[in-house]
C-alpha positions as CSV (number, residue, x, y, z in Angstrom):
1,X,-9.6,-13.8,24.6
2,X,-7.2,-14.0,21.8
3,X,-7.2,-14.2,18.2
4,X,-3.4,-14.5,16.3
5,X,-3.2,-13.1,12.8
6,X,-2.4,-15.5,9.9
7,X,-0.6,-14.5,6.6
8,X,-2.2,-11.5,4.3
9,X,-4.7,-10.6,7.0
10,X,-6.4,-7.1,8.2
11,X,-7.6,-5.6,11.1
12,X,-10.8,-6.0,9.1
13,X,-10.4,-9.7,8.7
14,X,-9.6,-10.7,12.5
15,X,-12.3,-8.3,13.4
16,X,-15.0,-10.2,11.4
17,X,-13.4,-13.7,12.1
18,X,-13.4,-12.8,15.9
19,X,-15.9,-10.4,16.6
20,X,-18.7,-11.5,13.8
21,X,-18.3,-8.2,11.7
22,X,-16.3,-5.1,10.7
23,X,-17.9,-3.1,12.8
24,X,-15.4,-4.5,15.0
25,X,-12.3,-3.4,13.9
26,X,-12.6,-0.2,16.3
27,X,-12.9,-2.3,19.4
28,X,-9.9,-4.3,18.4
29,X,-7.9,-1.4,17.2
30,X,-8.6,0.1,20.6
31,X,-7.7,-2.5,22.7
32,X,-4.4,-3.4,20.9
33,X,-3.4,-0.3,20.5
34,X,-2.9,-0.6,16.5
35,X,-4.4,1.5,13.8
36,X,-7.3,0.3,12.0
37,X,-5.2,0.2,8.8
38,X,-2.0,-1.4,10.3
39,X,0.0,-4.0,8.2
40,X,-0.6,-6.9,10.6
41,X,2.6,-9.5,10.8
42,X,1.8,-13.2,10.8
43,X,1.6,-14.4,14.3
44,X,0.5,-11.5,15.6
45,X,-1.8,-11.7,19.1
46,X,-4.9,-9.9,19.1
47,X,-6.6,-9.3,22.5
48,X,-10.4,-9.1,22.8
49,X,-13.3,-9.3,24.8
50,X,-16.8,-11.2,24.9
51,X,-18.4,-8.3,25.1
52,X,-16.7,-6.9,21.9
53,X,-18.6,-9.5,20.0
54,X,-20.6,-7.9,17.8
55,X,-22.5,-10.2,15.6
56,X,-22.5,-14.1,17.5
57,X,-24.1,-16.0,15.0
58,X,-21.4,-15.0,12.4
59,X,-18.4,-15.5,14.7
60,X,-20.1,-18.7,15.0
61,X,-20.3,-19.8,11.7
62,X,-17.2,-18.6,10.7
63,X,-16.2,-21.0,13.2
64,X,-17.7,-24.1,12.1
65,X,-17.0,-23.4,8.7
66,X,-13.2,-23.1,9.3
67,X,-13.8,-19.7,7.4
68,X,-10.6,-17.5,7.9
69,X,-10.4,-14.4,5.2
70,X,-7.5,-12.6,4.2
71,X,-7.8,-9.8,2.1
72,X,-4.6,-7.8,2.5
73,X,-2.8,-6.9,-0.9
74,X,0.3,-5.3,-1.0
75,X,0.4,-1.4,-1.6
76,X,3.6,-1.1,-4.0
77,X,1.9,-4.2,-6.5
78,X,-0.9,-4.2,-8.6
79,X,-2.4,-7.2,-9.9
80,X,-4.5,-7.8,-13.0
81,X,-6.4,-11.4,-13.2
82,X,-6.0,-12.6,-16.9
83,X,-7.0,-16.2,-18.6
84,X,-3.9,-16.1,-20.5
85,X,-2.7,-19.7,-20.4
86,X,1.0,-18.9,-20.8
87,X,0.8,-17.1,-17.6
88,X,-0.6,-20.7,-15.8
89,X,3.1,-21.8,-15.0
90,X,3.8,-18.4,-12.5
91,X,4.1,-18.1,-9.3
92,X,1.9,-16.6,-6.7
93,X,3.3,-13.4,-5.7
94,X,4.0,-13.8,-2.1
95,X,4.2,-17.9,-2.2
96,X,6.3,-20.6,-3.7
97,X,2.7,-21.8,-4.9
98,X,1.6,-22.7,-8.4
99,X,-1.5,-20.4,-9.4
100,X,-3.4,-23.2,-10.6
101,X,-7.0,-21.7,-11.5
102,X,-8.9,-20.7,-14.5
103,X,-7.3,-17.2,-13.4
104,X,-3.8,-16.1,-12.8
105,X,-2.3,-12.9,-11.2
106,X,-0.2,-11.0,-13.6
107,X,1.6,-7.8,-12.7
108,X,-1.0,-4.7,-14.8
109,X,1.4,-2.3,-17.2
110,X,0.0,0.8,-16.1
């Protein structure tokens, strides 16, 4: 089976998208050869197995529920949230995007 990476995901995300939990990530890493830390590129082909399925009902749902995380955040940039309106008008950092919620990313000082 196959799973293909989207933008700003981990080996952690595809591994609990495809295989129902992170306990996953090991089988994944294994069978593609990657470490469990690699900077995935968007696109990217993971191979799998049924039998690396750890957790059904949760592949399942995440499934139904058109649920696809992606938690990766770039080393180099750290990012504050702040309810400063002035800062409504920015841009995402790695989008074209509008931030339009309550909260907006601003680069931290420190």
């Amino acid at each position: 089976m196959q799973f293909i990476v989207s933008d700003r995901q981990t080996l952690l995300d595809a591994a609990v998208i495809a295989l129902g939990s992170v306990a996953g990530v090991f089988a994944l890493a294994q069978r593609n050869d990657i470490s469990i830390t690699a900077t995935l590129a968007d696109g990217l082909p993971l191979i799998f197995e049924l039998e690396d399925v750890v957790a059904p009902a949760v592949r399942s749902a995440y499934a139904v529920q058109h649920i696809s995380p992606a938690t990766d955040i770039p080393a180099p940039i750290i990012w504050s949230c702040s309810t400063r309106p002035e800062h409504a008008a920015r841009l995402s950092p790695r989008s074209s995007t509008p931030i339009t919620s309550a909260l907006w990313l601003t680069k931290s000082t420190k």
